[in-house]
C-alpha positions as CSV (number, residue, x, y, z in Angstrom):
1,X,68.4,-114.9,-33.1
2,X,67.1,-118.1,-31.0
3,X,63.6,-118.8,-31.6
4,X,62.1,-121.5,-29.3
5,X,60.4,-124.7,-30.8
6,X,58.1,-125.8,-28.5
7,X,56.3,-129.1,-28.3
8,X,52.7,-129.0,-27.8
9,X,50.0,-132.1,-27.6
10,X,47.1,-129.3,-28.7
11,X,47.4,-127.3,-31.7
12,X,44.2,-125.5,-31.7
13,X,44.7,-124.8,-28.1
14,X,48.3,-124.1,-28.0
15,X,47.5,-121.2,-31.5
16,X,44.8,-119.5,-29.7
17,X,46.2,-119.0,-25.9
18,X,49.2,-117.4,-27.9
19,X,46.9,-115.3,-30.5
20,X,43.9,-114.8,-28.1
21,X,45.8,-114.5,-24.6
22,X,49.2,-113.1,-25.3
23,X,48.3,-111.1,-28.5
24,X,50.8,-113.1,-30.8
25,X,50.2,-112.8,-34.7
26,X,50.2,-116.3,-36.2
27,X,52.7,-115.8,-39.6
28,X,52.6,-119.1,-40.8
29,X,51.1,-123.4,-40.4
30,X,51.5,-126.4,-42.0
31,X,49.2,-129.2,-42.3
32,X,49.1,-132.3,-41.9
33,X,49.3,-132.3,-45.9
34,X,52.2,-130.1,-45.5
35,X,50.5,-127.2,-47.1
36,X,51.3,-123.7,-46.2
37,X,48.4,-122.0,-44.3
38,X,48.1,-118.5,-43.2
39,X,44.5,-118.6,-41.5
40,X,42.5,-121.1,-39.3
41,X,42.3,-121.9,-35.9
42,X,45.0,-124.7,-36.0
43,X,43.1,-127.3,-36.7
44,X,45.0,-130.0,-38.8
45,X,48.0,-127.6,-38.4
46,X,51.4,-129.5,-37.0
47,X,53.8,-126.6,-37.1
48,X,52.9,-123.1,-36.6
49,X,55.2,-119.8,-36.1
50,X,53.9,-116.7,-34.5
51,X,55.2,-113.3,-34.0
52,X,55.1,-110.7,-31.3
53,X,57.3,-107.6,-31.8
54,X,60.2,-109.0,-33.6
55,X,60.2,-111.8,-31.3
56,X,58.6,-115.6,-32.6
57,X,57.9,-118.1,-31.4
58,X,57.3,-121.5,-33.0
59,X,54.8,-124.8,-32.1
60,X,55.3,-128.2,-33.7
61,X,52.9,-131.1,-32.2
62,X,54.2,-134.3,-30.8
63,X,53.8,-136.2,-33.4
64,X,55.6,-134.5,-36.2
65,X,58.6,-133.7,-33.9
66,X,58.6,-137.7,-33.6
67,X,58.5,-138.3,-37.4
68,X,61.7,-135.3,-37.7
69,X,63.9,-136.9,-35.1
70,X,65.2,-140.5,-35.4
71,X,65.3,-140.7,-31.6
72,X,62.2,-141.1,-31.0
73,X,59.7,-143.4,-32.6
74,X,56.0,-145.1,-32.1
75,X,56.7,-146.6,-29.0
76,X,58.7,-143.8,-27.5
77,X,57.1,-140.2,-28.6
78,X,58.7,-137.2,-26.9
79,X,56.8,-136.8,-23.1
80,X,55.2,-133.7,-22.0
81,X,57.7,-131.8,-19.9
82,X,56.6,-128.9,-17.2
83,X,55.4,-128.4,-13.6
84,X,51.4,-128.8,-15.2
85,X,52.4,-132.3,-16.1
86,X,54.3,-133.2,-13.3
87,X,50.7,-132.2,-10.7
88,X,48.8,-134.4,-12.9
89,X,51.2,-137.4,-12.8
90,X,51.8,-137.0,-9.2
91,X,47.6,-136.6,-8.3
């Protein structure tokens, strides 16, 4: 099974339009502390997994995806990627 890891810049936001909006279950988060969480709202959270019939899905913010992968550092933090971004840059 694939499950996606997707990038996302807010959290809280990201947790509830995937719980509130889409009806995903929210398994698991980790905080900034790396403790294991399984309630809140996302706040402090930098990795969450959620489920929705078998299938997951999981989140990880910016800045920890920075800290996991070598390639990219202070100066050069994974960009936002997506048509949404690309309006606002262009606007």
């Amino acid at each position: 099974m694939i499950i996606p890891n997707l990038m996302v810049t807010d959290m809280v936001r990201s947790i509830g339009f995937y719980r509130d909006v889409l009806g995903m279950t929210v398994t698991m988060m980790v905080s900034q502390e790396k403790q294991v969480l399984t309630e809140g709202d996302g706040e402090g959270v930098i990795f969450a997994t959620l489920d929705w019939t078998g299938s997951q899905l999981m989140l990880q913010t910016v800045g920890s995806l920075a800290e996991e992968l070598p390639v990219f550092n202070v100066e050069s933090k994974p960009a936002r990627s997506g048509w949404i971004h690309s309006l606002r840059r262009d606007s």
